[in-house]
Structures are given as C-alpha cells and as structure tokens.
C-alpha positions in Angstrom: -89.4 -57.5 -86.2 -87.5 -57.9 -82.9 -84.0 -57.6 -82.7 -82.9 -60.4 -80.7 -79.0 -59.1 -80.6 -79.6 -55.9 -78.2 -81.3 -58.4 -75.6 -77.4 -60.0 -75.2 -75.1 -56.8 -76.0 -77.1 -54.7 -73.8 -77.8 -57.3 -71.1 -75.0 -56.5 -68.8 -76.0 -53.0 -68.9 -79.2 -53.7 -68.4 -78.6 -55.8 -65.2 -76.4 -52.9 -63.9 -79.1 -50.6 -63.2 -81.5 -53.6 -62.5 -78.7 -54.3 -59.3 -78.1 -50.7 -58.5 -82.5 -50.5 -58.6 -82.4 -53.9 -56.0 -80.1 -51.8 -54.3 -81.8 -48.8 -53.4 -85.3 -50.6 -52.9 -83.7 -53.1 -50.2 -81.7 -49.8 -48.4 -85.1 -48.0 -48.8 -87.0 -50.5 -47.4 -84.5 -51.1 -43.9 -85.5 -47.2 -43.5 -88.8 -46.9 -44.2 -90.2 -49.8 -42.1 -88.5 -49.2 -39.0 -89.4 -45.3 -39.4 -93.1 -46.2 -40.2 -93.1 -47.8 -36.8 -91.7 -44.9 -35.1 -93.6 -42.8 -36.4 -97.2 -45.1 -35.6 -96.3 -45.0 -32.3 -95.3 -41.4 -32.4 -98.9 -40.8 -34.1 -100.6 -42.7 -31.3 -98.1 -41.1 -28.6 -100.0 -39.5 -26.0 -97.5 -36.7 -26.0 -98.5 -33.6 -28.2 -95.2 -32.5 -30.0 -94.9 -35.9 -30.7 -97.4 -36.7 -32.3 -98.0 -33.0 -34.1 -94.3 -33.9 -35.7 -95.2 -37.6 -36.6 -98.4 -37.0 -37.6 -97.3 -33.9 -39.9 -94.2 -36.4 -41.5 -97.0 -38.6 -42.4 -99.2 -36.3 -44.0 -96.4 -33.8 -45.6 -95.0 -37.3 -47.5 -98.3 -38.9 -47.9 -100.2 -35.6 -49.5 -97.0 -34.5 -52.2 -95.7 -36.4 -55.5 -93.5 -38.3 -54.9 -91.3 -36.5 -57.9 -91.7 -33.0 -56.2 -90.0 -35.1 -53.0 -87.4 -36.4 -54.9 -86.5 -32.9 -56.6 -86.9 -31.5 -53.5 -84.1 -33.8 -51.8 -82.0 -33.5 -54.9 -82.1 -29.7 -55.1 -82.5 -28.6 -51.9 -81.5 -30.9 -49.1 -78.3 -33.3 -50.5 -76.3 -30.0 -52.6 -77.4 -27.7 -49.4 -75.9 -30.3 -47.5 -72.6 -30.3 -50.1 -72.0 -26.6 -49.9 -72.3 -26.5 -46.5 -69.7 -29.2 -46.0 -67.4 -27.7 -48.6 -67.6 -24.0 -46.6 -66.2 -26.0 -43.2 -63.4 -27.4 -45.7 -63.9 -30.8 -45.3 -61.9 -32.8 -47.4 -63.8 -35.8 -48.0 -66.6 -33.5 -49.8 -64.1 -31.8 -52.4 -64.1 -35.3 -53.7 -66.0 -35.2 -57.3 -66.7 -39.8 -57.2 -68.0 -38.7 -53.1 -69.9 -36.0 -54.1 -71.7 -37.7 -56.9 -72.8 -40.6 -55.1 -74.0 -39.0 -52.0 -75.9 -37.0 -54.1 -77.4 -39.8 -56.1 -77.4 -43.0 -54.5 -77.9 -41.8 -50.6 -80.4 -39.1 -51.8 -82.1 -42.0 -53.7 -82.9 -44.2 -51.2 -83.9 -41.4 -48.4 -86.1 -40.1 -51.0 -87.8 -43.1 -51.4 -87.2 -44.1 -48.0 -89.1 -41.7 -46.3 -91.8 -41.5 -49.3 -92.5 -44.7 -48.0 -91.8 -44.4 -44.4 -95.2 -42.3 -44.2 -97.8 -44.6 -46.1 -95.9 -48.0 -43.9 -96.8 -45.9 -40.6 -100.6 -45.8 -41.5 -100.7 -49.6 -42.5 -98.9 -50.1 -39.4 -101.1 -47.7 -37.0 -104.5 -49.4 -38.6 -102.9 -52.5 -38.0 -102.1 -51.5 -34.3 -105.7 -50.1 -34.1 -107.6 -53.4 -35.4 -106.1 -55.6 -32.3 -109.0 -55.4 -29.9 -108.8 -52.9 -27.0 -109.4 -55.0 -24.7 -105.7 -56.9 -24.8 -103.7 -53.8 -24.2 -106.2 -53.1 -21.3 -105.5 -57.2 -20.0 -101.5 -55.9 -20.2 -101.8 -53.4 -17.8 -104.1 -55.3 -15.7 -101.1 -57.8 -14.7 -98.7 -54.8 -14.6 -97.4 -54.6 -18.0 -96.4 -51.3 -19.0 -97.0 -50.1 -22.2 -94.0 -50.6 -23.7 -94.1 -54.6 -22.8 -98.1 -54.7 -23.8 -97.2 -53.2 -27.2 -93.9 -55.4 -28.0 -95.5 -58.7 -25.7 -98.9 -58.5 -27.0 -100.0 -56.0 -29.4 -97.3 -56.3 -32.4 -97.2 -59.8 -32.6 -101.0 -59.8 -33.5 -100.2 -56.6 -36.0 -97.8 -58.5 -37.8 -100.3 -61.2 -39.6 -102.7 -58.1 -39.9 -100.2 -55.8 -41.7 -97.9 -58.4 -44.1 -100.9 -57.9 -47.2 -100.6 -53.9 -47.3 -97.3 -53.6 -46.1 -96.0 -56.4 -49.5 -98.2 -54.1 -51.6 -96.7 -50.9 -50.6 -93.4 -52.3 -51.1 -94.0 -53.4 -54.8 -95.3 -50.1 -54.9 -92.0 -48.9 -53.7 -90.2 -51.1 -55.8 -92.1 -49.3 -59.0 -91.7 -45.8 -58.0 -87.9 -46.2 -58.1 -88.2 -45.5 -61.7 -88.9 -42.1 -61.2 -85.4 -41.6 -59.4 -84.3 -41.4 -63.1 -84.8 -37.6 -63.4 -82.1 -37.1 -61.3 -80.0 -39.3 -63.7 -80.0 -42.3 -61.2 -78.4 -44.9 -63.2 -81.1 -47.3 -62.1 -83.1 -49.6 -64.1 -85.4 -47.3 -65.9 -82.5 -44.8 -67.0 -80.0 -47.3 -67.5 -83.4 -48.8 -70.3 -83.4 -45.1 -71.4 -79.5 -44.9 -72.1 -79.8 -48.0 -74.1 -82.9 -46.7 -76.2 -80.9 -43.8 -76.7 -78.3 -45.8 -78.6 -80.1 -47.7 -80.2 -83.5 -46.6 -80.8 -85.3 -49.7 -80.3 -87.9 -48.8 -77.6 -89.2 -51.5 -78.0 -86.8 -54.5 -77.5 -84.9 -51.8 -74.4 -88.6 -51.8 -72.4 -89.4 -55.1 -72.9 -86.2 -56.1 -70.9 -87.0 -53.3 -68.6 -90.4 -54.7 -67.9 -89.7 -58.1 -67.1 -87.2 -57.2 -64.8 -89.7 -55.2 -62.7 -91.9 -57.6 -63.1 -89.7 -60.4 -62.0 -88.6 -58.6 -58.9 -92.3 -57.8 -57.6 -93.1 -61.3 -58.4 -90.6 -63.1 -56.4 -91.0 -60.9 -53.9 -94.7 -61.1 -53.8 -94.3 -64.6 -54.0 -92.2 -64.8 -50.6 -94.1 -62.7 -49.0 -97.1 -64.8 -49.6 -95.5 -67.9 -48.1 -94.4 -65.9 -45.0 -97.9 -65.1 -44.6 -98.8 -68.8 -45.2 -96.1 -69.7 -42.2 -97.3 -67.4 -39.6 -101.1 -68.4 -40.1 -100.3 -72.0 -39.9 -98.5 -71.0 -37.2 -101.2 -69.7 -35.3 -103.3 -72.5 -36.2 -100.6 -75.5 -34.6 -99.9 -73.4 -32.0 -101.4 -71.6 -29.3 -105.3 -70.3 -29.9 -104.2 -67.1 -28.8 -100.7 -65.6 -28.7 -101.6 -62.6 -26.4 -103.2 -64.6 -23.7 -99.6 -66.7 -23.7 -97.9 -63.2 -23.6 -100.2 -62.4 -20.5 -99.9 -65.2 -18.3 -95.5 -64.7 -19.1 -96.5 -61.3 -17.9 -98.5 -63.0 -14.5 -95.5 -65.4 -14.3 -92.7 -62.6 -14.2 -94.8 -60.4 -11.6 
C-alpha cells in the first residue's frame, strides 16, 4: 500500500529540486534560443569560417549523448576553468560555496544550454528555409538589405512556422534535465533519488517526481499552444500578408 505520509514530510524537499530544475530549464532556455538563432544564421552565412564553425557546433552537440556532454563540461571544461583560476590566485575561486555552484548550477544550464542551442538552430534554419524565396528576393528589390529582409520580413513568418518544434524541443529539454543528476545536481530527479535513499519507497518518491515533470511540460505545453492560437488569429484579423506590409514600410522609408 501507499504511504501517504512521505508525500507531506518529503514535499518541501521535493519542491526544492523541482525549483532548482525550473531554474536551470528557464536559464537554459534564454541561452539556447538566442544561440540557435545565431548559429541558423551563421549556418546560412555566406561566409565560410562561419558557417564551417556554426555548422560543426550544430553537428558536434547534435551527433553526441547528451550525458557524454554533460561529463564532458563537468570534467573537463568547468574544473579546468577552476584550476586555472586558482593558479592566477584569484580569490573569489578559493571559495568552497563559489566553487561548487559554478561547477554545478552554471555548468548545468550551459550543458543543457548548448545541447539544446544546436537542435533549436535546425528548427529555426528549416523554419527560415520554408518562407518562400521569393520574399527575401521582393526585400532587396526595394533596397532592403539583408539584415532588414530577414528581421522585417523573413522571421516574422518563421515564428508561426517554428512555435510546434521549438515547444517540443523544449519539453524535451525540460526532460533531459534529469540527467544533470550524475553530476549530483540537486535537481528534481536526484533530489527523488535522495529521498528514495531514505526511505526506500521508490515508489511513492517517483510518483511525486513524475507529476512534477509532467505538470511542468503540461502548462508549458499548454501556453505555448495558446500563443500559437494568438498569432494565427492574428494573422487571420489582420493583414493577409505580413511581409507585403513589411515591404511597402520598406518602399515608404526609401
């Protein structure tokens, strides 16, 4: 039978690594969409090294587990990144409560944040890519450059496009955050592991676990489905066609 207790002694603990979880997913997220961007662009840059160094980001992130990543940040990049501080005797760095949570909460979320980083810039790029040529052509027909076609007329057509994959690659996100527990993140799946450790109740421990990751994916899927909702009816009361409005600003401003 269930024991109903552990769901209210453990509950605060619980919701501590369910926060410090939201945490990391939301800081992940700020980096990994506007670097997925960059690096689409970069990917589609007509410049060589540039898109040679995007396009090897993307496929270096996109082509590894995501574990041997985070490993890889843990052991490698955040205590090479330590030791080098300490050898230029920085203060700040001899601090144990600094050291710690560089390592584990910063290393958390550019782990994840660049993990996802590479599979947002593909949604992005196909999203880019399924706007008809023939509106970046229009742009530089009035004398847009391509800076002002891609931000006056070719994003704002991605965006309805790229919402679907982009709110299923972030509950995917959201999910792989679990995995940050083998570095003894005290997020929501090792804070569930701590607890099953003291009490031995699997059981009871995942459950809460569970609907926690559940209930964040779903309001968030939820939201996102509204927004998506907004911008179509959007579309639909407004103007027919968003980039032609863009265009004839772009005529005006000549």
């Amino acid at each position: 039978m269930l024991e109903y207790q552990i769901f209210f002694d453990y509950a605060p603990m619980i919701l501590l690594g369910f926060w410090l979880t939201l945490k990391i997913v939301v800081c992940a997220i700020a980096l990994g969409i506007p670097l997925g961007l960059l690096l689409a662009l970069g990917r589609r840059s007509n410049f060589i090294i540039i898109s040679f160094l995007s396009t090897s980001f993307i496929e270096v992130f996109r082509n590894t587990p995501f574990i041997i990543q985070v490993f890889l940040f843990y052991y490698v990049v955040c205590i090479f990144f330590v030791i080098s501080c300490k050898w230029l005797n920085y203060k700040l760095f001899k601090s144990w409560i600094f050291k710690n949570y560089f390592l584990f909460f910063r290393c958390s979320i550019f782990a994840n944040g660049d993990f996802g980083s590479a599979y947002f810039a593909e949604i992005i790029r196909a999203g880019i890519d399924a706007v008809p040529k023939g509106q970046l052509e229009s742009a530089r027909a009035i004398g847009m450059t391509d800076w002002q076609a891609m931000k006056n007329v070719i994003l704002p057509q991605t965006l309805s496009i790229v919402i679907p994959p982009l709110t299923n690659q972030t509950l995917s996100l959201i999910k792989e955050s679990a995995i940050l527990s083998t570095i003894t993140v005290h997020e929501l799946t090792m804070t569930g592991l701590m607890v099953q450790g003291e009490t031995f109740r699997p059981f009871e421990v995942f459950i809460m676990v569970a609907l926690l990751y559940w209930a964040l994916n779903e309001t968030i899927a939820t939201i996102m489905r509204k927004f998506e909702k907004n911008i179509k009816k959007s579309r639909d009361t407004g103007p027919k066609n968003n980039s032609s409005t863009a265009l004839k600003h772009g005529e005006n401003t000549r």
